[in-house]
C-alpha positions, 0 to 999 in steps of 0.5 A: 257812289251808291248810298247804303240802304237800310238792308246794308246796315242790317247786314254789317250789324249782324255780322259785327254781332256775329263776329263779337259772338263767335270771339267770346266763344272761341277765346280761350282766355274766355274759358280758362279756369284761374284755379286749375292747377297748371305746371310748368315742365321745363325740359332740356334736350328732350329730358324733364328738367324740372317740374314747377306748380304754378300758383299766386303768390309764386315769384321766382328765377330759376337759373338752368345752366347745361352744356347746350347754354344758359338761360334765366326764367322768371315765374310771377304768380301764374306766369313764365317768361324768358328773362335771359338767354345766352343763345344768339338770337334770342327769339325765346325772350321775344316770345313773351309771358305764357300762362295757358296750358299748351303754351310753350317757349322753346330756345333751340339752340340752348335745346331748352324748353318750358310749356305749361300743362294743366293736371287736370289733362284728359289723357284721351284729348286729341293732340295738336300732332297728327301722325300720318301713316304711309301705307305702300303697296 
């Protein structure tokens, strides 16, 4: 087995370095602003449900009943998650807490969802959805 040499150590140092760098610039977490005004939207089959302004201090269960199902979200301060759900699989409970804008916990078969917005939206922001044009000849 070969011994590092002193180059080799240079080098894994300026890439934990680098690595270490490149995640705080990278982290959204890192940037993100605790006074922006963030709302939850909660939807159902497509269609605005209800609309919540996230704020400290808020602490509240909101029971949606529709004829897709039921289900349970609780807010904490800046945070929602899924408390209850009747659907089978309950995959949207195993989701967790969102607080980041363009997050979002989807329930299919309850056709239920809630994502997190920030007023602040620049309407000219690129979207994660990309539309593909088909041009035939």
């Amino acid at each position: 087995m070969k011994r590092m040499k002193k180059m080799d150590f240079l080098v894994i140092f300026i890439l934990v370095i680098f690595s270490i760098a490149l995640y705080f610039i990278t982290n959204k977490n890192f940037n993100e602003d605790d006074n922006s005004n963030k709302i939850a939207v909660i939807t159902i089959d497509g269609k605005v449900y209800k609309e919540i302004k996230l704020t400290k201090g808020l602490d509240e269960n909101i029971e949606i009943k529709s004829k897709y199902g039921e289900n349970v979200i609780t807010i904490k301060n800046d945070v929602v998650h899924m408390h209850e759900s009747d659907c089978k699989d309950r995959i949207c409970i195993k989701m967790g807490k969102i607080k980041t804008p363009g997050d979002s916990i989807i329930c299919l078969p309850n056709r239920f969802m809630v994502k997190i917005i920030s007023e602040k939206e620049d309407n000219n922001d690129l979207d994660m959805i990309l539309k593909w044009k088909i041009i035939e000849k």
